[in-house]
TIROZA-434919 format. One record per atom (N, C-alpha, C): residue in three letters; atom name; x, y, z; residue number from 1. Coordinates in steps of 0.1 Angstrom, whole numbers, plus 5000, padded with zeros to 4 digits. Each point is the difference from the previous one (the first is absolute). Layout:
{code = ALA | site = CA | xx = X | yy = Y | zz = Z | pos = NUM}
...
***
This chain:
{code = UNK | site = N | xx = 7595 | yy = 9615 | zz = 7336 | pos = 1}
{code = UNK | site = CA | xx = 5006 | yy = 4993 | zz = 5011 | pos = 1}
{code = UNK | site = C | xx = 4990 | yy = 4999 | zz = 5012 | pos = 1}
{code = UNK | site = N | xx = 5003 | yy = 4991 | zz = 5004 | pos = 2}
{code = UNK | site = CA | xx = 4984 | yy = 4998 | zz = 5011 | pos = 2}
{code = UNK | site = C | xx = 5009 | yy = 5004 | zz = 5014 | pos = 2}
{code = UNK | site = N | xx = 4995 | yy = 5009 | zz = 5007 | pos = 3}
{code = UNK | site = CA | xx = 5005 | yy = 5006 | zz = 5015 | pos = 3}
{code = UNK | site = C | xx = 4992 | yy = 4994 | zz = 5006 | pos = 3}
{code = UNK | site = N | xx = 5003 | yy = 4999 | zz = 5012 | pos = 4}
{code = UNK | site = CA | xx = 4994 | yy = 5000 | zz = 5012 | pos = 4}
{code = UNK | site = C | xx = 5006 | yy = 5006 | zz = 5014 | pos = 4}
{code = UNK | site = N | xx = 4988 | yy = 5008 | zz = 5009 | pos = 5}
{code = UNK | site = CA | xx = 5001 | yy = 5012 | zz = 5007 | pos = 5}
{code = UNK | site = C | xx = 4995 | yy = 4991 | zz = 5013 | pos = 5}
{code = UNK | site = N | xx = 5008 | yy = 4999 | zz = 5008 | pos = 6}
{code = UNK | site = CA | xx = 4994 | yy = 4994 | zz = 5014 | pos = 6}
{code = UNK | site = C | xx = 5005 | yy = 5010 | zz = 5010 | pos = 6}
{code = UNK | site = N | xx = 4988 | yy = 5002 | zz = 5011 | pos = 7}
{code = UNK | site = CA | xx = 5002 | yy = 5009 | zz = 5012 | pos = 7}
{code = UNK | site = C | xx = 5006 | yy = 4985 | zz = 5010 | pos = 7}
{code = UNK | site = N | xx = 5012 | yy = 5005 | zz = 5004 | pos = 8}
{code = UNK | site = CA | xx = 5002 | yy = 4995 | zz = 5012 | pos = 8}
{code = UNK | site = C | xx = 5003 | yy = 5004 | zz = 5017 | pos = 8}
{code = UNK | site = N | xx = 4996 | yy = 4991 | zz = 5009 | pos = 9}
{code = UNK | site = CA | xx = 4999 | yy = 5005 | zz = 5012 | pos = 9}
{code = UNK | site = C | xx = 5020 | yy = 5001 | zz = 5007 | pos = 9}
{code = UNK | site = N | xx = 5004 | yy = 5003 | zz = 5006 | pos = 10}
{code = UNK | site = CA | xx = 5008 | yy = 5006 | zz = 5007 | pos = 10}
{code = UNK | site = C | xx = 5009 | yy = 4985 | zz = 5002 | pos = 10}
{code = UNK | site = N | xx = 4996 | yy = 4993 | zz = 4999 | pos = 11}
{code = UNK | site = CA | xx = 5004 | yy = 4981 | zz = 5002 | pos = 11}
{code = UNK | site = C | xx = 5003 | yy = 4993 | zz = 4989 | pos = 11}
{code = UNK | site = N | xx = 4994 | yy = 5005 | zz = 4988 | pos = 12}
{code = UNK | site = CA | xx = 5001 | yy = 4999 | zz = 4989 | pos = 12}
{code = UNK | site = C | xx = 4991 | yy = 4990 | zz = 4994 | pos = 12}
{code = UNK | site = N | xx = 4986 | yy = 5000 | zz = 5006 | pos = 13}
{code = UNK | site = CA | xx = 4991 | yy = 4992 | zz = 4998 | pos = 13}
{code = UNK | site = C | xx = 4990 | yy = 5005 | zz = 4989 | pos = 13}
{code = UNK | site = N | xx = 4997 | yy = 4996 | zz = 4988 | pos = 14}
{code = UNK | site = CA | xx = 4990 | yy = 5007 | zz = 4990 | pos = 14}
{code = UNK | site = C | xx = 4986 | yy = 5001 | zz = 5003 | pos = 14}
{code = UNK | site = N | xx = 4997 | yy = 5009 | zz = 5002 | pos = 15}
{code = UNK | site = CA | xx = 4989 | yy = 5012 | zz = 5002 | pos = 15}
{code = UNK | site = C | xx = 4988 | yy = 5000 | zz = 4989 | pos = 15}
{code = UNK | site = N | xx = 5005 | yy = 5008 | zz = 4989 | pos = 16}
{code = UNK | site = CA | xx = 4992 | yy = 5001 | zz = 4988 | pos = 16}
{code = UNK | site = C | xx = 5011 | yy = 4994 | zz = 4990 | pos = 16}
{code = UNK | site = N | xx = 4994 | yy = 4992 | zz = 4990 | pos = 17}
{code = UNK | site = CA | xx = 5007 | yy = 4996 | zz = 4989 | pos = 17}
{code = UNK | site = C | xx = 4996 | yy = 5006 | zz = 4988 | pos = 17}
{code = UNK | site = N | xx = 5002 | yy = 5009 | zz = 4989 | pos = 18}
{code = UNK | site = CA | xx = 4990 | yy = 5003 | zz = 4987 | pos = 18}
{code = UNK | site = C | xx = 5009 | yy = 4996 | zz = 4989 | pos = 18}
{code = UNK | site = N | xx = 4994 | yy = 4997 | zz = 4989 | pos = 19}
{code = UNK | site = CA | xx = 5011 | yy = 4996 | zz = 4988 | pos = 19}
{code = UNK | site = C | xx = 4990 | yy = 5015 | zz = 4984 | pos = 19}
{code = UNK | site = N | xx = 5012 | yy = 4998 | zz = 4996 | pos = 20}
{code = UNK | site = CA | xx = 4996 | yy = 5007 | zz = 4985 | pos = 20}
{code = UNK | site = C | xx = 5011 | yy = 5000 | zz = 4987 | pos = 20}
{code = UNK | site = N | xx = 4998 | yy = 5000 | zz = 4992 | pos = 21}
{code = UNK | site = CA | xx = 5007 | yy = 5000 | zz = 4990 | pos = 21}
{code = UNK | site = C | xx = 5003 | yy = 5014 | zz = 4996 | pos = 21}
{code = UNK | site = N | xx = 5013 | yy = 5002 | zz = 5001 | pos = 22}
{code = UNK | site = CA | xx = 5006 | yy = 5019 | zz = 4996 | pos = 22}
{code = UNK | site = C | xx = 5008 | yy = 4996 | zz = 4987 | pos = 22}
{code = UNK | site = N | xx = 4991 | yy = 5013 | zz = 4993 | pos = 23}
{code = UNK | site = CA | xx = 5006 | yy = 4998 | zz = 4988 | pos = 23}
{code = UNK | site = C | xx = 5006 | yy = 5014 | zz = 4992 | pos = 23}
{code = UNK | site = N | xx = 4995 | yy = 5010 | zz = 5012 | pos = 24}
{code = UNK | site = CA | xx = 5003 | yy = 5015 | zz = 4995 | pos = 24}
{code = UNK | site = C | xx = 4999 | yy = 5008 | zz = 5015 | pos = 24}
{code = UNK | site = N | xx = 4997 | yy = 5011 | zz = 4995 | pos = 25}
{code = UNK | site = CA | xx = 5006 | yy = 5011 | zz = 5009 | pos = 25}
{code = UNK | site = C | xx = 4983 | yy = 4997 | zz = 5009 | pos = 25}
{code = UNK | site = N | xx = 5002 | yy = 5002 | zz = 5015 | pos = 26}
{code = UNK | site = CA | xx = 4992 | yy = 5001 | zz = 5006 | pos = 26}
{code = UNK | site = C | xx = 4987 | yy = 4987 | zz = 5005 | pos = 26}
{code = UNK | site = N | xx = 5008 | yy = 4994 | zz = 4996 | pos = 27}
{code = UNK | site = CA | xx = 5001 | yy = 4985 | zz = 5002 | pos = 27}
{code = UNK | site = C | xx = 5002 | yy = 4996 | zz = 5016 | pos = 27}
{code = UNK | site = N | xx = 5008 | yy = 5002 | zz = 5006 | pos = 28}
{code = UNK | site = CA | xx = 5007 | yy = 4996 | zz = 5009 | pos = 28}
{code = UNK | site = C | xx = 4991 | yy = 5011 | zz = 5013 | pos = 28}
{code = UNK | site = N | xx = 5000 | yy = 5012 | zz = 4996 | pos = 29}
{code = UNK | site = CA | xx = 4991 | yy = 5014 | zz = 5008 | pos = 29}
{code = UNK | site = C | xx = 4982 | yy = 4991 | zz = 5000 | pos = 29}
{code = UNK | site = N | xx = 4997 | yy = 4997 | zz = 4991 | pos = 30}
{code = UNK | site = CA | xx = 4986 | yy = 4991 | zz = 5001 | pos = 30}
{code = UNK | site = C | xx = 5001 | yy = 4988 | zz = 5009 | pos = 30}
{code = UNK | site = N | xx = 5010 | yy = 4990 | zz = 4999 | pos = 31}
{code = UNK | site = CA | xx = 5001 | yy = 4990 | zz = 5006 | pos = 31}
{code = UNK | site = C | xx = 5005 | yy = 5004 | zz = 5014 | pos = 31}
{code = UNK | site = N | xx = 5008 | yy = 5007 | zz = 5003 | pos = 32}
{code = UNK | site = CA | xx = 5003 | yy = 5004 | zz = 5015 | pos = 32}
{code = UNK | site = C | xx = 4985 | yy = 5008 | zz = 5006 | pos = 32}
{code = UNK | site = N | xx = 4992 | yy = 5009 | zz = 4992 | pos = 33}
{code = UNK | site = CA | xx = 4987 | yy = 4998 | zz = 5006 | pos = 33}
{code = UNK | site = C | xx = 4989 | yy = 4990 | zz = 5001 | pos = 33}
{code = UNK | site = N | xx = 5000 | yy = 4994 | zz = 4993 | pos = 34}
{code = UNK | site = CA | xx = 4996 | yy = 4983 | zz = 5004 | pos = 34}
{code = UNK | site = C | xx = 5001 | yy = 4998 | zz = 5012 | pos = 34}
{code = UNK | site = N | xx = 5012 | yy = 4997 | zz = 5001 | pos = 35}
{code = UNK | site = CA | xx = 5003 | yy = 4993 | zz = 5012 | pos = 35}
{code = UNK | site = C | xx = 4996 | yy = 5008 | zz = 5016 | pos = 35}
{code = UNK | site = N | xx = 5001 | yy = 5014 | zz = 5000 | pos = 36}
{code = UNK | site = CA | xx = 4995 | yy = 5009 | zz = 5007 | pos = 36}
{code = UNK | site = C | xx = 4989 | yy = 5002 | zz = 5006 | pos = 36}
{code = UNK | site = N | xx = 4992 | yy = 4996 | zz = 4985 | pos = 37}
{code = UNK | site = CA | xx = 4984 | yy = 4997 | zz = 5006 | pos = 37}
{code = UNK | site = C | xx = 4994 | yy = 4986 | zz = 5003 | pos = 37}
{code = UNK | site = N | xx = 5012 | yy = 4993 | zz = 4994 | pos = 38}
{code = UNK | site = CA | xx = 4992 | yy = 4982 | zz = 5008 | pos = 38}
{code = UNK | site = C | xx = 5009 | yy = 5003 | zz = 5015 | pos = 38}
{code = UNK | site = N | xx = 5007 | yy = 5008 | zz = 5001 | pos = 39}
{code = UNK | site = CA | xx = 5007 | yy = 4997 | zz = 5017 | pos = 39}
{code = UNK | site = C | xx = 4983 | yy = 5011 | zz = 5008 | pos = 39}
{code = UNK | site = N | xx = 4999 | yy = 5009 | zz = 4992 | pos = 40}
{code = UNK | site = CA | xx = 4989 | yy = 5009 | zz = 5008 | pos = 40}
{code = UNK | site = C | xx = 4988 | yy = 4994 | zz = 5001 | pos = 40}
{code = UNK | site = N | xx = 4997 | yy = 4993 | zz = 4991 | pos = 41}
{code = UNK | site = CA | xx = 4988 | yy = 4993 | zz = 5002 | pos = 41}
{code = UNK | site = C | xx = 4999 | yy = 4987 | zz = 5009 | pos = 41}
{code = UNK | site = N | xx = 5012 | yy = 4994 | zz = 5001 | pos = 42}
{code = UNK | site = CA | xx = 5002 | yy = 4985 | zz = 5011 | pos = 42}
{code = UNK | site = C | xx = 4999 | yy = 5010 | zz = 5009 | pos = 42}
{code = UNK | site = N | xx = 5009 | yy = 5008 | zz = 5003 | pos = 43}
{code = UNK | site = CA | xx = 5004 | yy = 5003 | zz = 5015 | pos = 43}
{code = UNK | site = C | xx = 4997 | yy = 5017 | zz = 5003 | pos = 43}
{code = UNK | site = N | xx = 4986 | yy = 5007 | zz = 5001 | pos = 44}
{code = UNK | site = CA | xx = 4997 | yy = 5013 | zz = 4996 | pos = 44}
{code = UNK | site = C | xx = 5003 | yy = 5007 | zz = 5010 | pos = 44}
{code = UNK | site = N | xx = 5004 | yy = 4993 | zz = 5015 | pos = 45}
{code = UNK | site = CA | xx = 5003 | yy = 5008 | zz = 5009 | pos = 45}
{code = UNK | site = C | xx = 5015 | yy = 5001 | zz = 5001 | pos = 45}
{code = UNK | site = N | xx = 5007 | yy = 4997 | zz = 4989 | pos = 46}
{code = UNK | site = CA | xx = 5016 | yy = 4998 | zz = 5008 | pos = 46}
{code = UNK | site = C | xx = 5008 | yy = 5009 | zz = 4991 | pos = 46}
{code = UNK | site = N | xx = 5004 | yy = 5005 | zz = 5000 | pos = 47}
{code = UNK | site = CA | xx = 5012 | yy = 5009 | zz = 4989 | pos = 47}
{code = UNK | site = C | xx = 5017 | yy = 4995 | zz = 5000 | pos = 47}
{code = UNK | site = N | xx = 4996 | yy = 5006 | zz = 4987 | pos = 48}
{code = UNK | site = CA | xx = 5018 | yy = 4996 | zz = 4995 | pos = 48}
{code = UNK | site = C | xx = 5010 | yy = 5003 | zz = 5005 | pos = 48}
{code = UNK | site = N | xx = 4995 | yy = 5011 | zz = 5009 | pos = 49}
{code = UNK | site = CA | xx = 5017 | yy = 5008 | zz = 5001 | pos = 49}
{code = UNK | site = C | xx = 5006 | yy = 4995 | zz = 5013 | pos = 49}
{code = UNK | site = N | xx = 5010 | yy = 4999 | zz = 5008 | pos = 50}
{code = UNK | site = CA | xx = 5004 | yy = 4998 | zz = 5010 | pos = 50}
{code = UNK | site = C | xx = 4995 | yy = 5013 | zz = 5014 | pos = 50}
{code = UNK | site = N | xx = 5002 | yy = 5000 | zz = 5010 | pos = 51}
{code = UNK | site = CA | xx = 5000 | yy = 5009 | zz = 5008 | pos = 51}
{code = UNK | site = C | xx = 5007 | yy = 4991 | zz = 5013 | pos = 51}
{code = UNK | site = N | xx = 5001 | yy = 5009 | zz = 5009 | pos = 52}
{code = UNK | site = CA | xx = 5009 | yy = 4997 | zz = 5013 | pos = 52}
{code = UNK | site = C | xx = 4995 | yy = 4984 | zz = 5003 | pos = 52}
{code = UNK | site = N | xx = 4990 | yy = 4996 | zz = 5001 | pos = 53}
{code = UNK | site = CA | xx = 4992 | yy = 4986 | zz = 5003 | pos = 53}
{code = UNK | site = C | xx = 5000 | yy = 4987 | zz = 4992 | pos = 53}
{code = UNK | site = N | xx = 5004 | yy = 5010 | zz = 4985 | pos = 54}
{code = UNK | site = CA | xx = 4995 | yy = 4984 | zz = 4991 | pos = 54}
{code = UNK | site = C | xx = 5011 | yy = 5005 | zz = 4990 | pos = 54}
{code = UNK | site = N | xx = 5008 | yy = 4990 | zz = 4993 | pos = 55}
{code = UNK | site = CA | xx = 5014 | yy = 5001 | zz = 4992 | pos = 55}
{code = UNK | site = C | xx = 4990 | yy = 5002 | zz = 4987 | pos = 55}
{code = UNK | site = N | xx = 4990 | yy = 5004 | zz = 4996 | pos = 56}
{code = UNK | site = CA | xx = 4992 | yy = 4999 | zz = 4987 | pos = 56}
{code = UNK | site = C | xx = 5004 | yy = 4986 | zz = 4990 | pos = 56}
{code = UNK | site = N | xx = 4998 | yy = 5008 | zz = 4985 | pos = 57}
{code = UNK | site = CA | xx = 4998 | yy = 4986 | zz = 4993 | pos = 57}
{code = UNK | site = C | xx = 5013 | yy = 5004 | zz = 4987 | pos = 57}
{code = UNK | site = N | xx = 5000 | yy = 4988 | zz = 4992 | pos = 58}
{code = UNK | site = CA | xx = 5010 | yy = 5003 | zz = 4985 | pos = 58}
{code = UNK | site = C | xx = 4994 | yy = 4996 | zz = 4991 | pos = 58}
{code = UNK | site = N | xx = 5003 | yy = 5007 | zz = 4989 | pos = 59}
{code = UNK | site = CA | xx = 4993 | yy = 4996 | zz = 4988 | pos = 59}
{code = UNK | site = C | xx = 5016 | yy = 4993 | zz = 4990 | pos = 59}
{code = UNK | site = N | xx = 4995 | yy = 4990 | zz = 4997 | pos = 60}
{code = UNK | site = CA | xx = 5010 | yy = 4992 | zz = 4990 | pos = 60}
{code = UNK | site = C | xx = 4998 | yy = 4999 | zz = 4991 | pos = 60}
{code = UNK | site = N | xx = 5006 | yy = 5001 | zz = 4988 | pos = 61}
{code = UNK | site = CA | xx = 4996 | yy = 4995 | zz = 4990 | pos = 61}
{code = UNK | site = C | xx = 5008 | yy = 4989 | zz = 4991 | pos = 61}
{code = UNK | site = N | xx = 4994 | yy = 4993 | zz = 4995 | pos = 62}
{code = UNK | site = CA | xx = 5012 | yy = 4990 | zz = 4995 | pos = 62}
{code = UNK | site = C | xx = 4994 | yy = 4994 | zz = 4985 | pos = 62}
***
């Protein structure tokens, strides 16, 4: 089944988009690091997580 993992911003604007085909176990744990490192590599100074200033990001998958 072909997934796709997109980071989105707080607005619900897509960020990182990655696709993969999951077909077994660990499938999904690969493809959600995908996406991780195309968000790290676009954007190397910004982090995922929220804190008091910035509502962070979401990982979707669909």
């Amino acid at each position: 089944m072909k997934v796709t993992a997109e980071i989105i911003d707080n607005k619900g604007v897509v960020i990182i988009s990655e696709d993969a085909n999951v077909t077994q176990d660990g499938d999904l744990a690969t493809l959600f690091s995908k996406a991780i490192a195309a968000f790290r590599r676009k954007h190397p100074d910004t982090s995922l997580f929220s804190d008091e200033n910035h509502p962070g990001y979401t990982v979707r998958l669909r």
